[in-house]
C-alpha positions as CSV (number, residue, x, y, z in Angstrom):
1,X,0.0,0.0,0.0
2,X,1.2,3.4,-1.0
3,X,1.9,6.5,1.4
4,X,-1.3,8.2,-0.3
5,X,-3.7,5.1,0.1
6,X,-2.4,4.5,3.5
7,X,-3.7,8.5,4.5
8,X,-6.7,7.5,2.8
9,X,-7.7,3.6,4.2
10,X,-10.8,3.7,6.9
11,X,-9.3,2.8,10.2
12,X,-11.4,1.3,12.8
13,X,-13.4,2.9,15.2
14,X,-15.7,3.3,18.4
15,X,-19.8,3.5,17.5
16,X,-21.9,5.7,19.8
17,X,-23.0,2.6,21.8
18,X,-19.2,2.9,23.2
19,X,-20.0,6.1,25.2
20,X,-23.6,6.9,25.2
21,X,-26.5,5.5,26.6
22,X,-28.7,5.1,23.6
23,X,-32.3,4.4,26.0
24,X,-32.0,8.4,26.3
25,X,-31.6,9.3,22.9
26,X,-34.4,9.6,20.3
27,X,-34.6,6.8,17.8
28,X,-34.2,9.5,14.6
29,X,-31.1,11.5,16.3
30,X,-29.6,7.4,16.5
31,X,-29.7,7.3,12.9
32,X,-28.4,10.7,12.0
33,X,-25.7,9.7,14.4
34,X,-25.0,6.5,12.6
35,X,-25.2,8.1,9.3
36,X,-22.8,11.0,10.7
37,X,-20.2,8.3,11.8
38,X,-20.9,5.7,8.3
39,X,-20.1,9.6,6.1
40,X,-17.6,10.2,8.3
41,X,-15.9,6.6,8.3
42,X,-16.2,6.2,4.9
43,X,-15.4,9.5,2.8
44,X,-14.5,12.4,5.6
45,X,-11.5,10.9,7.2
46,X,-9.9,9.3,3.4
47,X,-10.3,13.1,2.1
48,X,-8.8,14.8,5.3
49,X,-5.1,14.1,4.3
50,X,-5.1,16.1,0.8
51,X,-7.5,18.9,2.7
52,X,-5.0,19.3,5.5
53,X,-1.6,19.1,3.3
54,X,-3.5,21.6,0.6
55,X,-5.5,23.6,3.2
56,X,-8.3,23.5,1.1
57,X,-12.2,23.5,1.7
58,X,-13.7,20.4,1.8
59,X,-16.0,20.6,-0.9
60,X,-17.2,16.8,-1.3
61,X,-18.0,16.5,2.2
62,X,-20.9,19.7,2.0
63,X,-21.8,18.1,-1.1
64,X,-22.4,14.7,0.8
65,X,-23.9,16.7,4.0
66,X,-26.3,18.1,1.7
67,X,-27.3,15.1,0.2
68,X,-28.6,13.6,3.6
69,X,-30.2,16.8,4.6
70,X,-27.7,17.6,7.7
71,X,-26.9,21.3,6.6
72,X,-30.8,21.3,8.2
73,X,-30.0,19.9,11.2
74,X,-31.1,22.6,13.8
75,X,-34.0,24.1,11.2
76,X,-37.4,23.7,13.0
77,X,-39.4,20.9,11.7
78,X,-42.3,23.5,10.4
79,X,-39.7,25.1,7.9
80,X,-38.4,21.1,6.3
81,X,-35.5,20.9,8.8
82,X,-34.8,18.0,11.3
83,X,-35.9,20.1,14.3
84,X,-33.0,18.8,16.6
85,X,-32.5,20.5,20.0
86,X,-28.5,22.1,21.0
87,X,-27.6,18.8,22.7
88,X,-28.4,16.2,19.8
89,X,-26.6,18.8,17.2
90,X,-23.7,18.7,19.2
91,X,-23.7,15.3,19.4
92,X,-24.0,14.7,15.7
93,X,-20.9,17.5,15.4
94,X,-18.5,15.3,17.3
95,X,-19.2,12.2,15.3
96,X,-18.1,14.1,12.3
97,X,-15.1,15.7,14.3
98,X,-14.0,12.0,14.4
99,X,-13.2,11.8,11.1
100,X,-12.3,15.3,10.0
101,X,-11.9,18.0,12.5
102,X,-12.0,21.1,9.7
103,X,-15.3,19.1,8.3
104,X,-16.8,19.8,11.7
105,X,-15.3,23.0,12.9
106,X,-17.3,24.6,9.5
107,X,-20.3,22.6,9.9
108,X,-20.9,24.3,13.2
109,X,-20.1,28.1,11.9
110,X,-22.8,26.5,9.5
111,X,-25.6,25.5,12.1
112,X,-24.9,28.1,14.2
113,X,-26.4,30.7,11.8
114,X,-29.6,28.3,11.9
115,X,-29.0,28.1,15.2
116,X,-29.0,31.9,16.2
117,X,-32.4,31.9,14.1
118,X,-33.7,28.8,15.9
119,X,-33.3,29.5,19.5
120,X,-32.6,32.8,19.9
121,X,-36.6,33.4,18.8
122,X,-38.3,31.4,21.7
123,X,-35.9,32.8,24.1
124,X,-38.3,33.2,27.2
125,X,-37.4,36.9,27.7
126,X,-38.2,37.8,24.1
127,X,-40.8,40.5,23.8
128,X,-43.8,39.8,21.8
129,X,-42.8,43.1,19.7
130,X,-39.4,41.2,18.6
131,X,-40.7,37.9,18.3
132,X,-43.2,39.4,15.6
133,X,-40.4,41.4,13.6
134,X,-38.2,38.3,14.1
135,X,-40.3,35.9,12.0
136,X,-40.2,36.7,9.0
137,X,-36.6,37.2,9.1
138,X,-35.4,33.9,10.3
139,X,-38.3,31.9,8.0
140,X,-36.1,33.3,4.8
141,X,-33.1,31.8,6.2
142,X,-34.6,28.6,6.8
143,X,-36.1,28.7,3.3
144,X,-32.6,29.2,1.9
145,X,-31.2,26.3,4.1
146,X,-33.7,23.9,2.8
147,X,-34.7,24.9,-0.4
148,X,-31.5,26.5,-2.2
149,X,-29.1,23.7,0.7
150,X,-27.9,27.4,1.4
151,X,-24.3,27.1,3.3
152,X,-23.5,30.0,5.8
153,X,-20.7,31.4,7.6
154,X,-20.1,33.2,10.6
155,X,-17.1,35.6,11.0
156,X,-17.0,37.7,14.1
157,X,-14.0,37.6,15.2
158,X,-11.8,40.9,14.2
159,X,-8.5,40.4,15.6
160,X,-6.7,42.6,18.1
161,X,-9.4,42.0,20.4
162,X,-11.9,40.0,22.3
163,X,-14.8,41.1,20.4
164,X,-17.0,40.6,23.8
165,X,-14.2,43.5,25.4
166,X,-16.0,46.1,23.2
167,X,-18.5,46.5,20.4
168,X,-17.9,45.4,16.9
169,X,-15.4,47.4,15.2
170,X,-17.3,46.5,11.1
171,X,-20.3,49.0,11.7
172,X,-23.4,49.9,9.7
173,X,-24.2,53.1,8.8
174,X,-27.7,54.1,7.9
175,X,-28.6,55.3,4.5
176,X,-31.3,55.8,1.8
177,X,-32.9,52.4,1.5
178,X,-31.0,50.8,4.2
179,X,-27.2,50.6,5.7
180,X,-23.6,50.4,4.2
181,X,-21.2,47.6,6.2
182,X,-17.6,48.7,6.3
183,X,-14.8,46.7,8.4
184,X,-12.7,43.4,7.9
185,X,-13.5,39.8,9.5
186,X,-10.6,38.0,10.5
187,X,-10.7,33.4,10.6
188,X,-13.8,33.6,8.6
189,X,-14.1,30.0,8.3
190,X,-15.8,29.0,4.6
191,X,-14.6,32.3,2.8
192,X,-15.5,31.9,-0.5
193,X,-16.8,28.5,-0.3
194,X,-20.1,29.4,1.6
195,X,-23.7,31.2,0.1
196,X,-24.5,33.7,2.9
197,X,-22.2,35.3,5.0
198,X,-23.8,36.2,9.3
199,X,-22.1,39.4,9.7
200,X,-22.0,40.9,13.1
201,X,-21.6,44.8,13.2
202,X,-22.4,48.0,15.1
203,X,-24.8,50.8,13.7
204,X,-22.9,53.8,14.4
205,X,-24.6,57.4,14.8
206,X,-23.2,60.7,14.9
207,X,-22.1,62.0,18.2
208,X,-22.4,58.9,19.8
209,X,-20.3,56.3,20.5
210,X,-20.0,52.7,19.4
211,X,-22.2,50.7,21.8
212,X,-23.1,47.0,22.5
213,X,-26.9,47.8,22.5
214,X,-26.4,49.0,18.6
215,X,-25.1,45.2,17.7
216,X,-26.7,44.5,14.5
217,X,-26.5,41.2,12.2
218,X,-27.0,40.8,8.3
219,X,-26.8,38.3,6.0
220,X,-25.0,39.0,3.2
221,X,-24.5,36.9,-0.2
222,X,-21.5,35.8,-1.1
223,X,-21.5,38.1,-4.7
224,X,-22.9,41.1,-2.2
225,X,-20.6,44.1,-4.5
226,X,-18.2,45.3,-1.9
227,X,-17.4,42.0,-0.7
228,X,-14.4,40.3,-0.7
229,X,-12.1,37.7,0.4
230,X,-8.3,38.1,1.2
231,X,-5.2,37.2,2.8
232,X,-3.0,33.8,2.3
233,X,-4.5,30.7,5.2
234,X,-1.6,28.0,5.9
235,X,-2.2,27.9,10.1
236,X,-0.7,25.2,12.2
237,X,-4.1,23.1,12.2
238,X,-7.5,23.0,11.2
239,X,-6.2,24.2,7.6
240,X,-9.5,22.4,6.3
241,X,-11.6,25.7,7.2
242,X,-10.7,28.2,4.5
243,X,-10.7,30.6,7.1
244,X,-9.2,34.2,5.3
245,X,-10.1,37.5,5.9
246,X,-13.4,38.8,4.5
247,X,-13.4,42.6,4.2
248,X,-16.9,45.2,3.1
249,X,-15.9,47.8,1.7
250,X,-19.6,49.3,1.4
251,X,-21.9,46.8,1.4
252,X,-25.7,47.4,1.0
253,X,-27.7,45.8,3.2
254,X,-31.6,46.4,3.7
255,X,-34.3,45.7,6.1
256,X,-35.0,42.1,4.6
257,X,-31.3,41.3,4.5
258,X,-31.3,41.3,8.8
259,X,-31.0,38.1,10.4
260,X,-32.3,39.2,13.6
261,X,-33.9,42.5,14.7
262,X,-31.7,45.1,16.4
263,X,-30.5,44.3,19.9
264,X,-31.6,40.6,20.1
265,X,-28.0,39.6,18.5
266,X,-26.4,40.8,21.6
267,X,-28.3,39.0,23.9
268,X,-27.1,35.7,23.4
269,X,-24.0,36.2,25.6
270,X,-26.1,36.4,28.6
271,X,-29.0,34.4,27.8
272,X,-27.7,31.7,25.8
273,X,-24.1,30.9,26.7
274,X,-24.3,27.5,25.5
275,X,-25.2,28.5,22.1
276,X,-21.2,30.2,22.1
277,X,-19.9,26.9,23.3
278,X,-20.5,25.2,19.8
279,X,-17.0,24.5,18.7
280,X,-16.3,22.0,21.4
281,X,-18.3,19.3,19.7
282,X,-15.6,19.3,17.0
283,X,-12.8,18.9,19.4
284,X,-14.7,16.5,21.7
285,X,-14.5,14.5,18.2
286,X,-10.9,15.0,17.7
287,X,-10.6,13.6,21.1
288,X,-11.8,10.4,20.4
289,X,-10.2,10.3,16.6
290,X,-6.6,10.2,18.6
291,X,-8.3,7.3,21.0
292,X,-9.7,5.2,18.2
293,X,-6.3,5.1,16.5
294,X,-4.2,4.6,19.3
295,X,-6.4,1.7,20.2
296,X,-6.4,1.1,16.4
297,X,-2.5,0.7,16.1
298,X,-2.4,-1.4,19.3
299,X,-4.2,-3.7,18.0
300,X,-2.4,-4.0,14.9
301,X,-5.5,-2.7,12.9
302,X,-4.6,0.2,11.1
303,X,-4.8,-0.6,7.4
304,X,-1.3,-0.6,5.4
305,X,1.1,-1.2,8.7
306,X,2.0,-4.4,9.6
307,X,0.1,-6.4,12.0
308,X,1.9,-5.8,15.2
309,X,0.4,-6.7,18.2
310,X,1.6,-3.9,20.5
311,X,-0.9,-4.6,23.2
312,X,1.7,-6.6,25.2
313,X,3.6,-3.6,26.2
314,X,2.6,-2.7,30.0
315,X,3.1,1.0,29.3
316,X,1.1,1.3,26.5
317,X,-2.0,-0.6,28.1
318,X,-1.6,1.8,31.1
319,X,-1.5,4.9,28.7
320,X,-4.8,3.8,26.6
321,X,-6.4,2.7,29.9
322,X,-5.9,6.6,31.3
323,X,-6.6,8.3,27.9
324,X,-10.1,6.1,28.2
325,X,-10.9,7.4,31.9
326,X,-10.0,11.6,30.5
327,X,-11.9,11.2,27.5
328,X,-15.2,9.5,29.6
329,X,-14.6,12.2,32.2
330,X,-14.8,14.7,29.5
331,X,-17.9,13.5,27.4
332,X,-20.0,12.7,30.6
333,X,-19.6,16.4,31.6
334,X,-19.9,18.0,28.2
335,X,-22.7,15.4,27.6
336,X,-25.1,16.9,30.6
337,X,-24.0,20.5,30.1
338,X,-25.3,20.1,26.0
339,X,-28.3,18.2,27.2
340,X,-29.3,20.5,29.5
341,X,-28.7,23.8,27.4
342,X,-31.9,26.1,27.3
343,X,-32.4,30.0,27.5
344,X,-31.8,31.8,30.5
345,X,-29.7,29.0,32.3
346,X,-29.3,28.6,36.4
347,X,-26.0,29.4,37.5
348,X,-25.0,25.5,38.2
349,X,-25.7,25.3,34.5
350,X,-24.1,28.0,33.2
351,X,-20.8,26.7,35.3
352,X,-21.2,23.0,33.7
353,X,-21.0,24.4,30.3
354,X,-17.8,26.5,31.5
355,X,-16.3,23.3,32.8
356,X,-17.5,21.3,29.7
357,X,-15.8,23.7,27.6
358,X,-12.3,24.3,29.3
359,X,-12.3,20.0,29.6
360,X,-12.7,19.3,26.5
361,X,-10.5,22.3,25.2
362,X,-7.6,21.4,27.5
363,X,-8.4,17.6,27.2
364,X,-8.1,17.1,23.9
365,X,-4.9,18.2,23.3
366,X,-3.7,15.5,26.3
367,X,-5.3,13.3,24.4
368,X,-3.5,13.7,21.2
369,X,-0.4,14.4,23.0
370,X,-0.5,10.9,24.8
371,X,-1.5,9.5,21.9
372,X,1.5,10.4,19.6
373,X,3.6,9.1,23.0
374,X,1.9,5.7,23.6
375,X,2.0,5.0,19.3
376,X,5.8,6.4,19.2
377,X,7.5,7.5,16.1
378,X,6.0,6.6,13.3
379,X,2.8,8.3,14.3
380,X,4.2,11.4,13.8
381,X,4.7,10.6,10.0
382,X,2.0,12.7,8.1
383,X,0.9,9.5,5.5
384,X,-1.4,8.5,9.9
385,X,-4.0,10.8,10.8
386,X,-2.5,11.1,14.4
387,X,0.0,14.0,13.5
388,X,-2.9,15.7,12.0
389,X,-5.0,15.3,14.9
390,X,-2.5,16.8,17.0
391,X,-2.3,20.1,15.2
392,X,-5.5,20.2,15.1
393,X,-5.9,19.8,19.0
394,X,-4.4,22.4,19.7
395,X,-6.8,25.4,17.8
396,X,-9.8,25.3,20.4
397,X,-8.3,26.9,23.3
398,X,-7.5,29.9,21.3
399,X,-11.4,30.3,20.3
400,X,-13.1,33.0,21.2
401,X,-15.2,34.1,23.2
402,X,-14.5,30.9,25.6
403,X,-10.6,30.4,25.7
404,X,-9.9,28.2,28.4
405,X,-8.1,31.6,30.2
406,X,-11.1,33.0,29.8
407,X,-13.0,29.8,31.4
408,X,-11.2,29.6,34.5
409,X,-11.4,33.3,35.3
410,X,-15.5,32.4,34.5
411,X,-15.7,29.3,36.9
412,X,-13.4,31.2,39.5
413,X,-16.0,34.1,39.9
414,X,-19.0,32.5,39.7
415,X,-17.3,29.9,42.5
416,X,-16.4,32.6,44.8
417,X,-18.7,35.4,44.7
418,X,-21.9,36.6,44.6
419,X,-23.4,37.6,41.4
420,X,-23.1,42.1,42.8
421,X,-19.8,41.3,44.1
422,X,-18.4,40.5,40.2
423,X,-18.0,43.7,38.6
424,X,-15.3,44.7,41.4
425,X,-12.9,42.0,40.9
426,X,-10.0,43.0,39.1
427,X,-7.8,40.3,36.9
428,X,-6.1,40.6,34.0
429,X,-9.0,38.8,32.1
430,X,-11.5,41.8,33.1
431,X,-12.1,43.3,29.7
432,X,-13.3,39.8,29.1
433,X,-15.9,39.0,31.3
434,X,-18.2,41.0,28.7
435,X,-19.2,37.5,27.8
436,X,-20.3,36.1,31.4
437,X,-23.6,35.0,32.4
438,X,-24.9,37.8,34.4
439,X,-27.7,35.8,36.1
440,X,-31.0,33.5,35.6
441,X,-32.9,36.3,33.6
442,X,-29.7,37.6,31.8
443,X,-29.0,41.4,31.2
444,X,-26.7,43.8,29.2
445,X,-25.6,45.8,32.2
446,X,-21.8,44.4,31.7
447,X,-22.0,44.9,27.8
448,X,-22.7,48.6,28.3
């Protein structure tokens, strides 16, 4: 077997009867998980060596998620989409982080547009007012996603700068008609291979200054005039994502093009935190890539080596044994925290989706790392998916808005003082906590 069929041969794997109980999971979300994992399997991990080497956009795999309806995932039932809640999304996310971590990373900027849509309108506090205006808004998204398989984006971050610490630096500015978008997106995952672009951006007025309560968000098409994408993208991992700089330069945007009506955008921060923990499904998937091939090469079962049996090595049985008990600790935490996820969380669930978060971030690159000790040399040789895994491992705990810095300053407050006691506690995270809960019925006091 050749170097490039060796990258590309199906290696075997754990099934979701490994590490969930399937009694609490709905019949249809066990298929799409089995389908997620068979896609995966099959034709996401034998592309993932050419779209890692090449850092290009994995094409074939939207085609194939589009095929089995999954770009619908999180659309409501009442619109043609699959209607499933945060927690079985997420699940579905890691099954496909398995295979091909940049396939899942852009799959959630995808379903978290649909998500925003989804959830954000029956938020509890939502006044009637915005739940009217909202409507009509989100139903043309959802058309798009079903009707036209519509793929979306979601750049927010700008660079320089939490973009929780201070309002969005691309702004809207009203004119005849509508508004004109100026400013520059930086790690916008999918540039120039998605339909509709989520873009996040302050209205600015005269005289005033930025604020967070102007937050506004418009989707704009990919041929929007004005629109462009830029910049070179050959990062250490996740080179799958296409993720270059998208910069408007004047981009007109009207009433119909809003995702969301003004202010609710903004909101999700402190009503909806788990809705900005999305990105650890991927690397929860990741996690248990580098496990299934460590138990994979153990066993002298990874297609194109020879079949050593290198399970009669002590060490190695007592390094798979403790990267089994981090990776169960992990998924049973994140597991409840994703199940559990609704508007306007209690604090102990607010804190489990912290914790869920900053384990799986910080896990999975002990995973990867103990796996590429426990396999040895030659999984460090790019034709194994293990020296992939590990660069990509390492990418979450930079994400914004929930770094794992960010998530221990989080769990440390919310552990040791009251909720009136926060905004008095220095640290050198403070510019940060922009993006804490702020209690049971959320506010934007600290976004002000």
């Amino acid at each position: 077997m050749s170097l490039d069929d060796l990258a590309t041969a199906p290696i075997p794997g754990s099934d979701i009867a490994d590490y969930y109980d399937l009694s609490r999971i709905r019949p249809e979300v066990i298929e799409v998980l089995r389908l997620a994992d068979r896609l995966g399997r099959e034709r996401f991990a034998p592309r993932a060596a050419e779209l890692d080497r090449d850092a290009t956009f994995p094409v074939e795999n939207y085609r194939d998620l589009a095929e089995h309806g999954l770009l619908t995932l999180t659309v409501p039932e009442e619109f043609g989409g699959m209607g499933f809640s945060l927690g079985e999304y997420a699940m579905v996310g890691a099954e496909i982080g398995k295979h091909c971590g940049a396939t899942a990373l852009t799959f959630n900027m995808h379903q978290s547009s649909m998500m925003w849509c989804r959830f954000m309108y029956d938020l509890p506090t939502l006044s009637e007012e915005d739940r009217a205006a909202f409507a009509p808004l989100r139903a043309r998204q959802f058309r798009r996603a079903v009707e036209e398989r519509a793929i979306y984006s979601q750049p927010i971050s700008e660079g320089g700068a939490n973009w929780t610490s201070k309002p969005a630096q691309t702004n809207c500015r009203r004119v005849e008609g509508g508004w004109r978008i100026n400013g520059i997106k930086k790690f916008a995952s999918l540039a120039g291979y998605c339909d509709y672009y989520s873009i996040v951006c302050t209205e600015h007025f005269e005289g005033v200054e930025p604020r967070h309560e102007d937050t506004m968000i418009f989707v704009v098409h990919r041929d929007s005039p004005g629109l462009s994408v830029t910049g070179e993208w050959d990062p250490l991992g996740m080179r799958g994502t296409n993720s270059r700089d998208l910069v408007l330069r004047d981009v007109f945007v009207t009433e119909d093009d809003l995702m969301m009506p003004r202010g609710i955008f903004i909101k999700t921060l402190p009503n909806w935190p788990h809705m900005m923990a999305t990105l650890s499904p991927t690397y929860l998937g990741v996690a248990q890539g580098a496990y299934d091939f460590t138990v994979a090469y153990l066993r002298g079962q990874v297609p194109g080596l020879p079949p050593i049996d290198r399970r009669i090595y002590p060490t190695k049985r007592h390094a798979v044994g403790q990267m089994y008990v981090r990776l169960s600790q992990m998924r049973a935490l994140w597991w409840q925290a994703f199940m559990e996820a609704r508007g306007c969380p209690s604090r102990a669930e607010v804190m489990r989706i912290y914790a869920a978060q900053y384990a799986v971030m910080e896990g999975v690159q002990e995973i990867a790392a103990m796996a590429i000790r426990t396999c040895g040399g030659q999984s460090m040789l790019k034709s194994l998916p293990l020296e992939r895994i590990y660069r990509d491992s390492r990418c979450g705990a930079l994400m914004l808005p929930y770094t794992s810095e960010i998530m221990e300053d989080y769990l440390a407050i919310l552990t040791l003082y009251d909720m009136d006691e926060i905004d008095s506690v220095g640290s050198d995270t403070d510019s940060a906590r922009n993006s804490l809960w702020r209690g049971e019925a959320g506010s934007l006091k600290a976004l002000r």
